[in-house]
DODRENMI-77624 format. One record per residue (C-alpha): residue in three letters; y, z, x. Coordinates in steps of 0.02 Angstrom, whole numbers, padded with zeros to 5 digits, always signed. Layout:
// DODRENMI-77624
AlaYZX;...
// end
This chain:
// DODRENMI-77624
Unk+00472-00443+00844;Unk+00515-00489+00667;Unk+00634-00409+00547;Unk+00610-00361+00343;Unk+00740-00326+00210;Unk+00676-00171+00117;Unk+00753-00079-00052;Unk+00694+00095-00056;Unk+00670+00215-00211;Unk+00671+00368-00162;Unk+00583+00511-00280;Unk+00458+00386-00381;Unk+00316+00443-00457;Unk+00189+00339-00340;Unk+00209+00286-00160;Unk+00173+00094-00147;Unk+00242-00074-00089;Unk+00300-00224-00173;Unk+00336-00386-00101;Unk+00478-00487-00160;Unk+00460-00639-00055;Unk+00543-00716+00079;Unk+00513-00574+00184;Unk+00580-00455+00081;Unk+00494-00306+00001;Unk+00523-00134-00123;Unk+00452+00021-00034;Unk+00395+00162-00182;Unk+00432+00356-00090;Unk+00414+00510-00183;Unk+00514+00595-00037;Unk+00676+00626-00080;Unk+00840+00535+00016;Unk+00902+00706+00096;Unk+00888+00742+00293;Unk+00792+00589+00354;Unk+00630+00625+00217;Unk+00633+00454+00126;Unk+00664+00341+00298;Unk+00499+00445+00381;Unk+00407+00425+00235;Unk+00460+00230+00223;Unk+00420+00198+00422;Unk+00228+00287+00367;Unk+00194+00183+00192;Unk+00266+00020+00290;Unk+00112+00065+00411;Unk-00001+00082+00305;Unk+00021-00093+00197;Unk+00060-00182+00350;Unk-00106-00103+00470;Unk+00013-00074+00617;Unk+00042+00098+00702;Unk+00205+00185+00660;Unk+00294+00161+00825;Unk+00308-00004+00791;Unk+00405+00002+00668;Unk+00597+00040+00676;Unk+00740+00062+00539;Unk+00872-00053+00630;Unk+01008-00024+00480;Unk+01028+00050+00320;Unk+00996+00236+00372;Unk+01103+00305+00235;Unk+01071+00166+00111;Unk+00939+00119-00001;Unk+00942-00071+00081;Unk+00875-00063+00247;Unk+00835-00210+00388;Unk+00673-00166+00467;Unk+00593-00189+00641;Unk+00428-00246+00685;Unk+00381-00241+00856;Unk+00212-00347+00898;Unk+00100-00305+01058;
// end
């Protein structure tokens, strides 16, 4: 298992991924941050850059906020 920092913006114009370095990265959603739609839509752009199936991937904390710690699960 490893762990990622991650900044979200919710309600941009284009979903992508940026990485900052040191394992951190800027995750692009055009969802909005109301009942759950950004972290979903996070998890499901996270598995696309990374090529890795969307269970394995967990929001550990940061639920509410735009600065999440992210799961990886290997396997």
């Amino acid at each position: 298992m490893r762990t990622i920092s991650v900044k979200v913006q919710p309600r941009a114009s284009v979903e992508k991924v940026l990485e900052t370095g040191n394992g951190e990265y800027k995750v692009y959603t055009c969802k909005p941050a109301v009942d759950g739609q950004a972290n979903k839509a996070v998890i499901e752009i996270l598995s696309k850059y990374l090529e890795i199936k969307k269970n394995r991937i967990r929001i550990k904390t940061g639920h509410n906020s735009k600065n999440k710690v992210i799961e990886i699960y290997n396997g």
